[in-house]
C-alpha positions as CSV (number, residue, x, y, z in Angstrom):
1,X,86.4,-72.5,-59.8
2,X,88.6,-72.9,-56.4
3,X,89.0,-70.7,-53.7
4,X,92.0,-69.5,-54.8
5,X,90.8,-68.6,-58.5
6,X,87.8,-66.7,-56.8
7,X,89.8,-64.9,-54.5
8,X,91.9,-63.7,-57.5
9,X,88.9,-62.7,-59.3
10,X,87.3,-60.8,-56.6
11,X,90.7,-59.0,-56.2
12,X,90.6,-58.5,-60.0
13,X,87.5,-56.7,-59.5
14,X,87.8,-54.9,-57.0
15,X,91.4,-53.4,-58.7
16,X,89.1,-52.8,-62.1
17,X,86.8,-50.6,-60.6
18,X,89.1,-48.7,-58.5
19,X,91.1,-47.9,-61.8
20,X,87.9,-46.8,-63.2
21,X,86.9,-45.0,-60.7
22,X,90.6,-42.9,-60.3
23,X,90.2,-42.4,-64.2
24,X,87.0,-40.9,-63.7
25,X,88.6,-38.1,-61.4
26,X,91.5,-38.0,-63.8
27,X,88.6,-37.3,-66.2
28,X,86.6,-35.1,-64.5
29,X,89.9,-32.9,-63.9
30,X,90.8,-32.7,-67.1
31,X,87.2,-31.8,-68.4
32,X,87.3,-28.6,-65.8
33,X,90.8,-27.9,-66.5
34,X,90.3,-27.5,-70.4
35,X,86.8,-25.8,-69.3
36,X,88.5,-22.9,-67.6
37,X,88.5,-19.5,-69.6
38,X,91.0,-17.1,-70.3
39,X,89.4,-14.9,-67.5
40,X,90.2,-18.7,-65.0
41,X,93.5,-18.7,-65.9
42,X,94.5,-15.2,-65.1
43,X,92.4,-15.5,-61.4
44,X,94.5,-18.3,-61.1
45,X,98.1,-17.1,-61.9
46,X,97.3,-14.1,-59.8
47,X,96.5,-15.9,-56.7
48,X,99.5,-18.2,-57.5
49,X,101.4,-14.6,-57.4
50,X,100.0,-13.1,-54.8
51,X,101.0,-16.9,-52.7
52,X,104.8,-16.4,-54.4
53,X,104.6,-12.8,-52.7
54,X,103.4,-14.0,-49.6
55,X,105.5,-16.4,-49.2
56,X,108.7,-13.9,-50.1
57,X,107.4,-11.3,-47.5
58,X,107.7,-13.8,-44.6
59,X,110.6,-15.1,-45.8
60,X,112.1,-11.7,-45.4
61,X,110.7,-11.2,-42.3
62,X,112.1,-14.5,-40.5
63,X,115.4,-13.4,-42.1
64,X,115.2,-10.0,-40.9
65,X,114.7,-12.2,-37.8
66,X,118.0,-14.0,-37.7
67,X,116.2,-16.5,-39.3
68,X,118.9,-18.8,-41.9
69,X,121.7,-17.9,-39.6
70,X,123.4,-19.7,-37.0
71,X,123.8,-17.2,-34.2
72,X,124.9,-17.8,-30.8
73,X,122.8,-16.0,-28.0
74,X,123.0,-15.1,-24.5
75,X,121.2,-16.6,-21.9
76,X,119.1,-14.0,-21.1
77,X,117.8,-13.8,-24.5
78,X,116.5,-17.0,-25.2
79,X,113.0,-16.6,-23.9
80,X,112.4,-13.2,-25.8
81,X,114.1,-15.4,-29.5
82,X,111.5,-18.0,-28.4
83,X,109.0,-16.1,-28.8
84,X,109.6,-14.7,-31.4
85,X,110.4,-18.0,-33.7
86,X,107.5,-20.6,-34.1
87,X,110.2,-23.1,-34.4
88,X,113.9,-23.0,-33.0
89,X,116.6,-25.5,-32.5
90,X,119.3,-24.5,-29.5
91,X,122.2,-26.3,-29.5
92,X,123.8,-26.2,-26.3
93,X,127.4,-26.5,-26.4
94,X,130.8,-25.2,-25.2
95,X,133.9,-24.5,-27.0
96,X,136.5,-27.3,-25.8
97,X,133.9,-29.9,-27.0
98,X,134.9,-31.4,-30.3
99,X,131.8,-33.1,-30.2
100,X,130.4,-29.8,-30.5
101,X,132.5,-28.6,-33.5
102,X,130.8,-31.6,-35.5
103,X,127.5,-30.6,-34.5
104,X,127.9,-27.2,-35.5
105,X,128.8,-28.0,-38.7
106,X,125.5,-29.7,-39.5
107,X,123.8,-27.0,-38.0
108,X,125.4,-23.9,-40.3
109,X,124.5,-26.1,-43.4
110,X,120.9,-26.7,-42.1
111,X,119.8,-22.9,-41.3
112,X,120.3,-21.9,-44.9
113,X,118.2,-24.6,-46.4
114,X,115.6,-24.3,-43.1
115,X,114.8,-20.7,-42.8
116,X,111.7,-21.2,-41.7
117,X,113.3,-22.5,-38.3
118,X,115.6,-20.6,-36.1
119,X,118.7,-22.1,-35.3
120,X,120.7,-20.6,-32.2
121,X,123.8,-21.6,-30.2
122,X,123.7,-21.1,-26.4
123,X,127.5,-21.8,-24.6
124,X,125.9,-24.4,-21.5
125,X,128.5,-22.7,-19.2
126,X,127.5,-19.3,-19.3
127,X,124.0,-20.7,-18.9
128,X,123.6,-22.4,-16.1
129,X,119.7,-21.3,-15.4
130,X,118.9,-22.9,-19.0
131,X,120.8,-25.3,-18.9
132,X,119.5,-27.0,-14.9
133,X,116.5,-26.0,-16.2
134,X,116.4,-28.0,-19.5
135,X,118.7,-30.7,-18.0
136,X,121.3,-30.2,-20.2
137,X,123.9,-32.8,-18.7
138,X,125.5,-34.1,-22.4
139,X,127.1,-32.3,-24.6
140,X,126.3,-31.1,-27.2
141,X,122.3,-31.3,-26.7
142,X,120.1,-30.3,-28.9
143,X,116.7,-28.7,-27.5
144,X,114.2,-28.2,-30.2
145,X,110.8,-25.8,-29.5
146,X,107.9,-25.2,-31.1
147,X,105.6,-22.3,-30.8
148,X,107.9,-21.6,-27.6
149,X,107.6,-24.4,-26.3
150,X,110.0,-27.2,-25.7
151,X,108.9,-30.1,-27.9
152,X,112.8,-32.5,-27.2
153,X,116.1,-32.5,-26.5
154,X,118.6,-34.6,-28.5
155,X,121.3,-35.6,-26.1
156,X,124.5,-36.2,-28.0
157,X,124.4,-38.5,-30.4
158,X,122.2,-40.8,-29.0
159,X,119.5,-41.0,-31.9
160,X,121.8,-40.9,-34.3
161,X,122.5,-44.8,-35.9
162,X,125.9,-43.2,-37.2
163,X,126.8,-41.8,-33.4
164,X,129.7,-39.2,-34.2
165,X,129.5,-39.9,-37.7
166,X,126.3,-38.7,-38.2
167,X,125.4,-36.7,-41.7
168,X,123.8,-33.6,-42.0
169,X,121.1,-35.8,-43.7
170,X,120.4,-38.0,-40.9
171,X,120.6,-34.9,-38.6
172,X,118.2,-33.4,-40.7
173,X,115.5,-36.3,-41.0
174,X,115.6,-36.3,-36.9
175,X,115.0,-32.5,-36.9
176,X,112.1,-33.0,-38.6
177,X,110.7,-36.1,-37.1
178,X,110.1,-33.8,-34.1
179,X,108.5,-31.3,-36.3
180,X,111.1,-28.4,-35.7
181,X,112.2,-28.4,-39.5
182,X,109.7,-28.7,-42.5
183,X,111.1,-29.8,-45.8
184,X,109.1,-27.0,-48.1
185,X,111.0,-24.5,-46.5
């Protein structure tokens, strides 16, 4: 046997037993799943619904927040919405920018789906402390925080491969590259 034929085999091998192995686990599951008693099942479904509850209650509470809106804010409240949103995307923007208008669009779409994250709208002109302070200097930009903090600032369409053209998909994968969006929301 050549080199090559016993490289093959050991691959074979080692492939086998990693099947095995994974079937064992498969088989072990299902021996504990079929094990479980009537008594199991019901622990189970009611932790599953007290997790759905859960999960409703701070749902309503971000939402009672402003959370799955698109709001604009004042200047002076930023720091206070900061706080109160573990994660927040501020689009800085101002009106006669068309760029703006296709941003904008993106974001309404995105705060329904992402209501988990906070999405806000701050005009850059009437917030010149934020915005010297963030180095807004391209518009629209994009400043993303988490847990108050800023974590980056998309300037215009920069990281976008479609530039202008850029989908609310594409816009939505680089939200949550930087962790400001999470996709079981």
């Amino acid at each position: 046997m050549g080199y090559y034929e016993q490289n093959v085999q050991i691959l074979n091998d080692v492939l086998v037993k990693a099947a095995e192995a994974h079937e064992a686990e498969l088989d072990a599951e299902i021996a504990r799943l079929d094990a479980l008693k009537e008594d199991d099942l019901e622990e189970l479904r009611r932790k599953r619904l007290e997790k759905m509850k859960s999960n409703h209650a701070d749902k309503m509470k971000k939402l009672a927040s402003g959370h799955g809106e698109y709001t604009m804010i004042d200047e002076k409240d930023f720091f206070d919405v900061a706080k109160k949103s573990e994660r927040m995307v501020v689009h800085f923007w101002r009106e006669s920018t068309w760029r703006c208008e296709i941003m904008d669009k993106h974001l309404r779409q995105l705060c329904q789906k992402h209501w988990g994250t906070r999405f806000v709208k701050i005009n850059a002109e009437k917030a010149p402390y934020l915005s010297e302070r963030l180095h807004i200097w391209c518009l629209p930009s994009l400043v993303l925080c988490v847990d108050g903090k800023t974590e980056h600032t998309v300037v215009g369409f920069s990281e976008f491969k479609s530039g202008d053209e850029v989908t609310t998909e594409e816009l939505e994968e680089t939200l949550a590259k930087w962790g400001v969006i999470k996709y079981d929301c």
